[in-house]
VEXTOR-630959 format. One line per 2 residues: number of its first residue (from 1); their letters; for each residue x, y, z of C-alpha. Coordinates in Angstrom, 2 decimals, always signed. Each point is the difference from the previous one (the first is absolute). Example, Ala and Ser with C-alpha at 12.3 -4.5 7.8 and 13.67 -1.06 7.14 Angstrom:
<recs>
1> AS> +12.30 -4.50 +7.80  +1.37 +3.44 -0.66
</recs>
This chain:
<recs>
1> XX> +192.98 +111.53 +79.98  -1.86 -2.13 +2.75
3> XX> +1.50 -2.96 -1.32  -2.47 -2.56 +2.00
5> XX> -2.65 +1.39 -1.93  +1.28 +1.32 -3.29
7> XX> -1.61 +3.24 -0.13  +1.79 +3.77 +0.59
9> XX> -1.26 +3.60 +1.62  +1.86 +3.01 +0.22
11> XX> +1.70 +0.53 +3.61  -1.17 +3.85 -0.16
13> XX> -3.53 -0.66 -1.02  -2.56 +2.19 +1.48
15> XX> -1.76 -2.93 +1.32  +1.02 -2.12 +2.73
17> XX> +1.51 -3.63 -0.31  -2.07 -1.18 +2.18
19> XX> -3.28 +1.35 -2.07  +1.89 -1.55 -2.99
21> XX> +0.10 -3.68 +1.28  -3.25 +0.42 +1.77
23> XX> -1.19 +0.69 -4.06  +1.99 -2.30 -1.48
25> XX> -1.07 -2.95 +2.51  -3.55 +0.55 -0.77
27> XX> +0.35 -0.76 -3.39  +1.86 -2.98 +0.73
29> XX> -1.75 -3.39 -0.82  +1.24 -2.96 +1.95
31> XX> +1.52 -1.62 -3.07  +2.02 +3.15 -0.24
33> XX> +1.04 -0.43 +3.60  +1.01 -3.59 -0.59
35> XX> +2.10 +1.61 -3.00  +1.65 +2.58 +1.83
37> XX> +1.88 -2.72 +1.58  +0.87 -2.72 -2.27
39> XX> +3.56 +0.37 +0.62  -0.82 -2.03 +3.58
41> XX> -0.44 -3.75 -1.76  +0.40 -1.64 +3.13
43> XX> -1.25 +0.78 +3.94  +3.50 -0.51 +1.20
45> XX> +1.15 +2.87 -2.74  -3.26 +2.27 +1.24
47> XX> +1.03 -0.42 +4.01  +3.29 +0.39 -0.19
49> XX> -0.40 +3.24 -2.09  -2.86 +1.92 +2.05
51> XX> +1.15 -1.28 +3.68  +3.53 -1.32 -0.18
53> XX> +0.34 +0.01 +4.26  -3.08 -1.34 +0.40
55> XX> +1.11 -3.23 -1.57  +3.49 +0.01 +0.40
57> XX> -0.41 -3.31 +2.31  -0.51 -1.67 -3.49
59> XX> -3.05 -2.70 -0.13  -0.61 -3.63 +1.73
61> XX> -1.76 -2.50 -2.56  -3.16 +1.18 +1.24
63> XX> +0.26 +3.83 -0.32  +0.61 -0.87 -3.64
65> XX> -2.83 -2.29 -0.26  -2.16 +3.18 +1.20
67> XX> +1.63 +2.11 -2.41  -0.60 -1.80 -3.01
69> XX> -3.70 -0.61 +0.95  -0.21 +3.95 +0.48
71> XX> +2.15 +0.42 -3.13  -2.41 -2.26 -2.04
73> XX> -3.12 +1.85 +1.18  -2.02 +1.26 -3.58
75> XX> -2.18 +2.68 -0.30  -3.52 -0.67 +0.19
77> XX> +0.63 -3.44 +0.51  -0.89 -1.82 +3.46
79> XX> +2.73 -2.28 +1.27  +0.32 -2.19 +3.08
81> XX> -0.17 +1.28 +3.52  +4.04 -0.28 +1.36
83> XX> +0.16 -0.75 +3.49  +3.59 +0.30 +1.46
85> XX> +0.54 -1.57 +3.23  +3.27 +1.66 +0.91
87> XX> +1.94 +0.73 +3.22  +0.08 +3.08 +1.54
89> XX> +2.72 +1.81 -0.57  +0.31 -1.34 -3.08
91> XX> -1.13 +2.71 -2.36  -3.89 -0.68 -0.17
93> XX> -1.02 +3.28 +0.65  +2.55 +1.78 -1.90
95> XX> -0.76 -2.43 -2.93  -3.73 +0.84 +0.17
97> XX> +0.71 +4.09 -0.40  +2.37 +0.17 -2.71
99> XX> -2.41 -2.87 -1.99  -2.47 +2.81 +0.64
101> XX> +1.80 +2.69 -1.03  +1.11 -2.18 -3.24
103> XX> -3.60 -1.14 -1.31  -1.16 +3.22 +0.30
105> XX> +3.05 +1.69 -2.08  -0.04 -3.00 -2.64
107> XX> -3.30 +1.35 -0.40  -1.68 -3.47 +0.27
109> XX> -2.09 +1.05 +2.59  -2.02 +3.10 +0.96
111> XX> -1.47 +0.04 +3.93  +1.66 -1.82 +2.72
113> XX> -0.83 -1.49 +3.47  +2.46 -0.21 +2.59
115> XX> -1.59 -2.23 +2.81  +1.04 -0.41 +3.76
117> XX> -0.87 -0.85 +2.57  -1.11 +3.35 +1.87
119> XX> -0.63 +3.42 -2.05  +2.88 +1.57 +1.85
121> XX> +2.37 -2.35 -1.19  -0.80 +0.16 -3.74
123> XX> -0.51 +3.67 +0.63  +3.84 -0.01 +0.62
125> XX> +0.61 -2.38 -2.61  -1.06 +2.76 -2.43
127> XX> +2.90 +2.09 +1.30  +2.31 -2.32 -0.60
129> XX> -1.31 -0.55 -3.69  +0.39 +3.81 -0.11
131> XX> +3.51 +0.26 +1.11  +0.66 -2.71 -2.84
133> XX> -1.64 +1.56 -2.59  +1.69 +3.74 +0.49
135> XX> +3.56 -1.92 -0.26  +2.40 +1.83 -3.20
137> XX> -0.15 -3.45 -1.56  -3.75 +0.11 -0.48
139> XX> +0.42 +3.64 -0.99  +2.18 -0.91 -2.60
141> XX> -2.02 -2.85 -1.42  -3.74 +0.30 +0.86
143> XX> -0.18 +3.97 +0.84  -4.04 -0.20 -0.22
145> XX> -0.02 -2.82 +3.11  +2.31 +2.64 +2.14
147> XX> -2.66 +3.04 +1.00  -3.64 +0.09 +0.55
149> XX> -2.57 +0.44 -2.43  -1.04 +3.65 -0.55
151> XX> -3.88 +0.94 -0.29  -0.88 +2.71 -2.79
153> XX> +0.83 +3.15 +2.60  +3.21 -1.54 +0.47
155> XX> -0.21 -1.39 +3.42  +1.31 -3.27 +1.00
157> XX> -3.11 -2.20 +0.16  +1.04 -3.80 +1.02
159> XX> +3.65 -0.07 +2.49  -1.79 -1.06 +3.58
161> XX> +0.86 -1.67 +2.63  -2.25 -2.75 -1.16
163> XX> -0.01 +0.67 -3.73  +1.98 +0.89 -2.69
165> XX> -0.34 +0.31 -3.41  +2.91 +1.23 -2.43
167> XX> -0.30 +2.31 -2.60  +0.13 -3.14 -2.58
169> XX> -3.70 -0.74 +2.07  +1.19 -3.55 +1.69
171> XX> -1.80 +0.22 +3.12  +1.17 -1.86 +3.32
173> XX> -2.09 +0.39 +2.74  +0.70 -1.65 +3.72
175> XX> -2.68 -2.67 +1.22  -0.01 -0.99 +3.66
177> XX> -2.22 -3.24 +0.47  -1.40 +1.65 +3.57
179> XX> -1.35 +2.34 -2.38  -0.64 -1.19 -3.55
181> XX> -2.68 +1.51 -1.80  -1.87 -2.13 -2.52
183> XX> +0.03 +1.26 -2.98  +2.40 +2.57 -1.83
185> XX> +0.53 +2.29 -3.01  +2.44 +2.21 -1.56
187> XX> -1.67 +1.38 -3.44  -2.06 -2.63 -0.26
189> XX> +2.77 -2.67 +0.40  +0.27 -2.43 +2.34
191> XX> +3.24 -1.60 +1.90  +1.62 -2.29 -2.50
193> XX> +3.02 -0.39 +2.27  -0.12 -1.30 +3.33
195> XX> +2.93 -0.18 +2.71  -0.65 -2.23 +3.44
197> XX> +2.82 +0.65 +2.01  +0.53 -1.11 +3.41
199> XX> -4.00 -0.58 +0.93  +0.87 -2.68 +2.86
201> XX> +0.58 +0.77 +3.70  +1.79 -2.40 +1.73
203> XX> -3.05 +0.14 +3.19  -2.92 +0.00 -2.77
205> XX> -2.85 -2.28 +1.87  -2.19 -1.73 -2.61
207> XX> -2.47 +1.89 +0.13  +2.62 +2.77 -1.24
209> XX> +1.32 -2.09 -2.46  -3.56 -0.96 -1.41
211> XX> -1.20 +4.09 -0.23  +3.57 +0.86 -1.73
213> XX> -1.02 -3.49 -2.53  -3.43 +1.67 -0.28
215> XX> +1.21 +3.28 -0.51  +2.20 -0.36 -3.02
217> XX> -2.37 -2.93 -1.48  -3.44 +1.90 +0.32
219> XX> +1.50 +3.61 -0.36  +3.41 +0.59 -1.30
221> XX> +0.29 -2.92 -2.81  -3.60 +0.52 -1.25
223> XX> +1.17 +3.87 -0.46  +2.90 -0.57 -2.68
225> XX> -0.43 +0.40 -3.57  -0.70 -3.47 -1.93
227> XX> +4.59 +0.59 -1.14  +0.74 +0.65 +3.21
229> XX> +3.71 -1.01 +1.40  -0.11 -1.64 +3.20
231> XX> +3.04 -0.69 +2.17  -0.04 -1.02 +3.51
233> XX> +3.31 +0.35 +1.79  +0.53 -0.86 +3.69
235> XX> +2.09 -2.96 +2.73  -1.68 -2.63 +1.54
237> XX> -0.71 +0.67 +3.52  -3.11 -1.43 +1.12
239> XX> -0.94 -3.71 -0.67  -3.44 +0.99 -1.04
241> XX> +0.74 +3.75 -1.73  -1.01 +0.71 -3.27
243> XX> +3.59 -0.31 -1.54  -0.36 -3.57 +1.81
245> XX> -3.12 -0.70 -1.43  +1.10 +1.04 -3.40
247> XX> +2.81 -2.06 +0.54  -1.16 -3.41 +1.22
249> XX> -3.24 +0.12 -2.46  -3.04 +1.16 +2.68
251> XX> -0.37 +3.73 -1.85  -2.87 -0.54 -2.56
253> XX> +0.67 +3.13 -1.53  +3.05 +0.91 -2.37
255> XX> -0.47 -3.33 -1.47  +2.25 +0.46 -3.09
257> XX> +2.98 +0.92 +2.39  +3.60 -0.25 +0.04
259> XX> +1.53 -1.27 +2.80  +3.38 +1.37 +0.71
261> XX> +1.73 -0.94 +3.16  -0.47 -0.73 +2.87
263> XX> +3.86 +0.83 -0.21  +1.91 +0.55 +3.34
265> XX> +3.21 +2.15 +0.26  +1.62 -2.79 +1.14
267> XX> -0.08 -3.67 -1.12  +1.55 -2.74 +2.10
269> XX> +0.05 +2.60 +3.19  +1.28 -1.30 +2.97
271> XX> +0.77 +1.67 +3.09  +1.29 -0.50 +3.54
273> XX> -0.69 +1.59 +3.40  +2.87 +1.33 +2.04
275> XX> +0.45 +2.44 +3.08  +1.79 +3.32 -0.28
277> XX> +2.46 -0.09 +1.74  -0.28 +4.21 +1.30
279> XX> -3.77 -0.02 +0.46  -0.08 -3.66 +1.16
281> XX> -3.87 +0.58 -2.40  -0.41 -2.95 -2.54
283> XX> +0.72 +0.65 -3.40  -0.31 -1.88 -3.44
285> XX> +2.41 -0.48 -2.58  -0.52 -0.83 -3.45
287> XX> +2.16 -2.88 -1.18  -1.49 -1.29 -3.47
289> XX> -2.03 +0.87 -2.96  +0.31 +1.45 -3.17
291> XX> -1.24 +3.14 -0.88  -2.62 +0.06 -3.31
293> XX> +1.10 +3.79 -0.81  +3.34 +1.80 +0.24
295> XX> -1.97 +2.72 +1.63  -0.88 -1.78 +3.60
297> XX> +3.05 -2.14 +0.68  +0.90 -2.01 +2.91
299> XX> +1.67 +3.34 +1.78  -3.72 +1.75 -0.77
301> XX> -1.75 -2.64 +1.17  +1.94 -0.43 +3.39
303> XX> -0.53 +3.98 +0.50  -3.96 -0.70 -0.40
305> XX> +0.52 -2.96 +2.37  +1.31 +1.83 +2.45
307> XX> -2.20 +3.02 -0.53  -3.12 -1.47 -0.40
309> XX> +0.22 -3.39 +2.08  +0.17 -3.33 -0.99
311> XX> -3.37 -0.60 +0.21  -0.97 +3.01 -2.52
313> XX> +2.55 -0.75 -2.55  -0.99 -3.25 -0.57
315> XX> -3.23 +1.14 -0.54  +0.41 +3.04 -1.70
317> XX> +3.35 -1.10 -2.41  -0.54 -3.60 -0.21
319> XX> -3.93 -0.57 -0.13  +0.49 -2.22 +3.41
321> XX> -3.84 +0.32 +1.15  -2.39 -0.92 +2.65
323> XX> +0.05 -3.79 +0.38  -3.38 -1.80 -1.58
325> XX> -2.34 -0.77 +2.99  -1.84 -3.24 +0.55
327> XX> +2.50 -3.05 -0.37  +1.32 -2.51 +2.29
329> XX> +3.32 +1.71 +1.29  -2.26 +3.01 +0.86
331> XX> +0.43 +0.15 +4.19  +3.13 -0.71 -0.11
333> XX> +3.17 +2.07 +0.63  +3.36 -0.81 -1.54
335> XX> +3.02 -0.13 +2.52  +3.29 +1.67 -1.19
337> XX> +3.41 +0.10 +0.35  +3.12 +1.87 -1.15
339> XX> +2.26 -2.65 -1.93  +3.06 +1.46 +2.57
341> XX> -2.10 -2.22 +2.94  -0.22 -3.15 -2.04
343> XX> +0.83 -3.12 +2.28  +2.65 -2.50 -1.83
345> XX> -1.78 -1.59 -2.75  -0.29 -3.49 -0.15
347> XX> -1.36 -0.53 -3.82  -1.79 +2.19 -2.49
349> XX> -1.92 -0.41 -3.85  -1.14 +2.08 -2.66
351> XX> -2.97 -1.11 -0.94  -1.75 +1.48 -4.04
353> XX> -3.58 -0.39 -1.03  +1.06 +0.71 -3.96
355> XX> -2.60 +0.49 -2.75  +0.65 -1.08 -3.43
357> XX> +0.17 +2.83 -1.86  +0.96 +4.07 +0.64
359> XX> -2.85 +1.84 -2.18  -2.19 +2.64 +1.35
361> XX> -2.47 -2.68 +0.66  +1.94 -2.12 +1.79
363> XX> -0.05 -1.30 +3.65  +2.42 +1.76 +2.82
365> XX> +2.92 -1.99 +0.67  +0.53 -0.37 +3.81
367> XX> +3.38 -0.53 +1.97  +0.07 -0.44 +3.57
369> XX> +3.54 -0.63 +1.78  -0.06 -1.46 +3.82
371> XX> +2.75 -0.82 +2.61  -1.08 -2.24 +2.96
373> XX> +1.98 +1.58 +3.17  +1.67 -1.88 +2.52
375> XX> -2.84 +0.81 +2.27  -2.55 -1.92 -2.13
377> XX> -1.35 +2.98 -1.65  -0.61 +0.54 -3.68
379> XX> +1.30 +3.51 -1.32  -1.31 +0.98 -3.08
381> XX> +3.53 +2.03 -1.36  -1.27 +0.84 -3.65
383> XX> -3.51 -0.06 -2.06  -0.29 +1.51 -3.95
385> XX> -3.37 -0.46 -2.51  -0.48 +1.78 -3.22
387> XX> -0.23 -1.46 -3.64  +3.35 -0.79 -1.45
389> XX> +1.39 -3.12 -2.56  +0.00 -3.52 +1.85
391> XX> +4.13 +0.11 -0.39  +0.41 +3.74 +1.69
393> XX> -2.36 -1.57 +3.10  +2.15 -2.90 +0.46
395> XX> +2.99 +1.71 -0.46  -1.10 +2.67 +2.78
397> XX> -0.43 -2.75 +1.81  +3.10 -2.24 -0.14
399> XX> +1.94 +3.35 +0.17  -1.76 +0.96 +3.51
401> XX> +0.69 -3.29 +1.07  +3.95 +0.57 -0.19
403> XX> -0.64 +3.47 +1.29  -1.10 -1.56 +3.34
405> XX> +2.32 -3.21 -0.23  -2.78 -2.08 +0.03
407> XX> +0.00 -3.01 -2.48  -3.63 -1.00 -0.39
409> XX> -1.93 +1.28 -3.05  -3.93 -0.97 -0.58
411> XX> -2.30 -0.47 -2.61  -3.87 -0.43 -0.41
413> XX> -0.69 -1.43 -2.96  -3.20 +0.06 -0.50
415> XX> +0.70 +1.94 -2.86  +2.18 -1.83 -2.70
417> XX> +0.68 -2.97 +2.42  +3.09 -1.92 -0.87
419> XX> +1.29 +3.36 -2.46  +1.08 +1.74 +2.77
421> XX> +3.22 -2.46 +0.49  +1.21 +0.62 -3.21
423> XX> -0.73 +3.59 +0.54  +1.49 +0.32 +3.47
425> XX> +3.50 -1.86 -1.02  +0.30 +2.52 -2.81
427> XX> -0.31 +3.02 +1.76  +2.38 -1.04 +2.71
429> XX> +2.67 -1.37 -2.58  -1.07 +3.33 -1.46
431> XX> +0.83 +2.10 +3.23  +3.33 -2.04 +0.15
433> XX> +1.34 +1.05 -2.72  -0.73 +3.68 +0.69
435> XX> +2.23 -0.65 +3.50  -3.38 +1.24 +1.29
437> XX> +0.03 -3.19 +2.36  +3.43 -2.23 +0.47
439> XX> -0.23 -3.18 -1.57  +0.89 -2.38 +3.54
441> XX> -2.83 +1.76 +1.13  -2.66 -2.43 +1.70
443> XX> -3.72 +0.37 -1.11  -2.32 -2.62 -0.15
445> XX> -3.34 +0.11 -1.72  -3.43 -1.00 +1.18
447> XX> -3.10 -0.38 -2.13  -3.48 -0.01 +1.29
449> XX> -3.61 -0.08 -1.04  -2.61 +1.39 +1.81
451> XX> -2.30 -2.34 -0.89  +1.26 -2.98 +1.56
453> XX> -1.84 -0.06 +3.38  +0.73 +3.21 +1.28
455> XX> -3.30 +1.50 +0.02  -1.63 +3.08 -1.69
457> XX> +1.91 +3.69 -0.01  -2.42 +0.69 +2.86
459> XX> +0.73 -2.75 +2.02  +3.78 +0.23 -0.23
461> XX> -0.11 +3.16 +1.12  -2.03 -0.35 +3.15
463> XX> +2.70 -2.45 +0.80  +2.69 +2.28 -0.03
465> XX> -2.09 +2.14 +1.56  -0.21 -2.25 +2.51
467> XX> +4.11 +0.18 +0.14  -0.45 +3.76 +0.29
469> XX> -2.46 -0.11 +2.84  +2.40 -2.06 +2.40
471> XX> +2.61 +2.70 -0.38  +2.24 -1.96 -2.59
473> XX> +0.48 +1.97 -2.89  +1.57 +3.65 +0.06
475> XX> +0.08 +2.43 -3.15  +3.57 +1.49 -0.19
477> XX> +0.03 +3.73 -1.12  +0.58 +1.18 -3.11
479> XX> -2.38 -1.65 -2.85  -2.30 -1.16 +2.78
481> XX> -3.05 +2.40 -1.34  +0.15 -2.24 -3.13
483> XX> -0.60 -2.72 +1.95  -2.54 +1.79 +2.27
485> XX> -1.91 +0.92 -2.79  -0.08 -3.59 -1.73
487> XX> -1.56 -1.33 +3.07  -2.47 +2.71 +0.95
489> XX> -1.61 +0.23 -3.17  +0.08 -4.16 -0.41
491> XX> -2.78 -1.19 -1.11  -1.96 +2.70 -1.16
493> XX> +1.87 +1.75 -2.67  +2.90 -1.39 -2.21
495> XX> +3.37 -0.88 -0.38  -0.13 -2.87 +2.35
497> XX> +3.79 -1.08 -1.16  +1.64 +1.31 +2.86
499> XX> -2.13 -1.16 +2.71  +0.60 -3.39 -1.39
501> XX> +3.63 +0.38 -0.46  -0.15 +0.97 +3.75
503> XX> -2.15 -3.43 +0.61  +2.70 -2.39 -1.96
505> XX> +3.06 +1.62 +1.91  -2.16 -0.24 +3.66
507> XX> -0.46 -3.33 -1.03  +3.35 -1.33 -0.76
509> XX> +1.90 +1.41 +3.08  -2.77 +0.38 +2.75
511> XX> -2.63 -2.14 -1.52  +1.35 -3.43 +0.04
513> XX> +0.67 -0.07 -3.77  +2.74 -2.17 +0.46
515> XX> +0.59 -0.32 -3.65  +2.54 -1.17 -1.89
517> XX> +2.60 +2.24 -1.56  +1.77 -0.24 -3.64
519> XX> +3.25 +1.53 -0.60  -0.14 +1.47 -3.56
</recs>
């Protein structure tokens, strides 16, 4: 008995198995599909039973996020394009095969795209599919998605290179945009699942990224049937890509769309330089961040550091792309130094921009951390931004300030205004009686408002750029890009919180603040 599909055949039978299931899946409806596997009533259940390595990792919050969506899909019914901004590395690709492999055997589905960006690479995609689909567990469960279909003389007729189709009839063929034709049929049925994966090159000119744009909008989408599934899956790494431009709201296409990500494989990654001591060749060592999946830890990520570069991780793993052109801090070049050749330090702050809330739609929260050296120099030691509660920035901030034994914490408070008091002696009171900060320790609290004569964001900025241009502010190595980035992209494209936090803490120890302090 084939249990998966409740039906029996004599192991001596004159005719083959394979001409059996070959029969038996041509009389299968897709509602019959969808029954043969009822016993799956959840996707975790379903991926765990047909590829139990493949997911052995387990799943971050946004693997299941993609799951469910894929889980949810209907048949016949059109949902929302999915568009999962994910590092590499971090199971996009791998996620994007087996979700393949899955519609098709649910049955919800009938004739799938897989899109790349060259016809060679989906061309190979379709092996890997292949390799998946021949495993014993799909065997056992869905034997007519595990050979090719057979034509009436018996002859394989769909297992290519750059097509497939199983003897159930779910077709998957391999699309390459370099060569996407514009229009496509298999029995008179159109694509009604689509797969983008991995479309962007880091190098793509505009003009590149505008034909790849044209392509899928003019040639590819129009293509689909009126149901069809469409899920985009691919990292950042190109300010003006199309994952970028489906991120940031520029794509006018895919309209409906689910944003998922852009998730890094790291949050809160720091680094710091050092020199090896046998080569003598400059290396980089990871020395914060938590990893979003059990599957690319910290030890994974410092292997792709130190195989790929730097440079190519950040882009590749942690969506850390070009710098937005055309704002004020554009000619200039940061100067850096290792925090091992700091002078004595004299003073330092921590300066936070907060918002007032922590929803999706919130404002960044910026926190910028300066020494001022012996030497007269300002050293920027430690910037963050990223949406989180008012209490957790304030508390990252008063806990970064004992962290570098300085004992100046400050406010803008143009936000919430006098609130921020009462919220800043709670959290350290808070943090003291964690033992997360001694309680003799000295921190006084300043509170300032940007509108009191200081100028628009612009013109603060140009003078600390000013500061900068004199040679009087250094970044310090290891969450320096944070800071680099704040400031190149300033003012053309938001957050801004960072680049003020930066302004307030320039302004208090190099700036002539000279304000008064408040012990709390």
């Amino acid at each position: 008995m084939d249990q998966s599909i409740g039906v029996s055949y004599p192991t001596r039978h004159k005719k083959s198995a394979d001409w059996f299931l070959e029969t038996l899946a041509q009389k299968l409806a897709p509602a019959e599909q969808v029954a043969a596997d009822l016993k799956f009533d959840h996707w975790k259940k379903w991926n765990d039973a047909l590829f139990p390595q493949t997911f052995e990792s387990g799943y971050a919050d946004h693997h299941k996020s993609f799951w469910a969506h894929v889980w949810d899909i209907e048949y016949g019914v059109r949902p929302r394009a999915y568009v999962a901004i994910w590092a590499r590395g971090g199971g996009k690709t791998t996620s994007a095969e087996v979700a393949t492999i899955q519609i098709g055997a649910r049955g919800l589905r009938h004739y799938a795209w897989y899109v790349q960006e060259t016809q060679d690479q989906a061309d190979k995609r379709i092996g890997t599919i292949v390799a998946k689909l021949e495993s014993v567990s799909m065997s056992m469960h869905y034997p007519m998605m595990t050979g090719p279909k057979v034509g009436k003389l018996g002859r394989p007729t769909g297992w290519r290179r750059e097509f497939l189709q199983t003897r159930s009839g779910y077709t998957i063929e391999a699309i390459g945009l370099d060569k996407a034709a514009r229009s496509s049929k298999i029995e008179d049925r159109r694509p009604d699942l689509c797969i983008i994966d991995d479309i962007d090159g880091k190098h793509d000119s505009p003009k590149v990224i505008a034909k790849k744009v044209q392509t899928l909008t003019e040639t590819l989408l129009p293509a689909l049937a009126n149901d069809a599934v469409v899920i985009f899956i691919q990292n950042v790494i190109h300010s003006d890509s199309v994952a970028a431009q489906l991120v940031d709201n520029r794509a006018d296409f895919l309209l409906d769309r689910i944003v998922d990500g852009p998730h890094p494989a790291l949050t809160d990654f720091e680094y710091e330089q050092y020199t090896d001591d046998e080569s003598g060749a400059t290396r980089y060592r990871v020395t914060a961040g938590k990893p979003v999946w059990a599957g690319q830890g910290v030890d994974i990520c410092q292997d792709m550091v130190t195989t790929l570069g730097l440079t190519s991780f950040k882009s590749e793993c942690q969506h850390d792309v070009d710098l937005v052109l055309g704002g004020i801090w554009d000619h200039y070049d940061f100067a850096y130094v290792d925090r091992a050749d700091l002078p004595d330090i004299v003073r330092g702050a921590v300066w936070v921009d907060p918002a007032v809330s922590s929803t999706d739609n919130s404002d960044a929260m910026g926190i910028q951390a300066d020494a001022l050296g012996s030497n007269d120099v300002l050293y920027r030691m430690y910037s963050w931004e990223g949406v989180t509660s008012p209490e957790a920035a304030i508390s990252r901030a008063i806990r970064k300030c004992y962290e570098l034994r300085f004992t100046t914490v400050g406010i803008e408070t143009d936000q919430g205004g006098d609130t921020w008091k009462t919220v800043a002696k709670k959290v350290r009171d808070d943090l003291v009686s964690s033992k997360a900060i001694p309680k003799d320790y000295p921190i006084s609290f300043v509170y300032k408002k940007a509108g009191s004569g200081y100028g628009s964001k612009v013109e603060r900025n140009l003078q600390m750029l000013a500061s900068y241009e004199t040679g009087n502010i250094v970044h310090v190595r290891g969450t320096s890009d944070v800071l680099d980035r704040a400031l190149k992209r300033f003012p053309k494209k938001k957050p801004f919180d960072l680049a003020d936090a930066a302004w307030w803490s320039w302004k208090d120890l190099k700036g002539g603040g000279g304000w008064v302090r408040g012990m709390e």
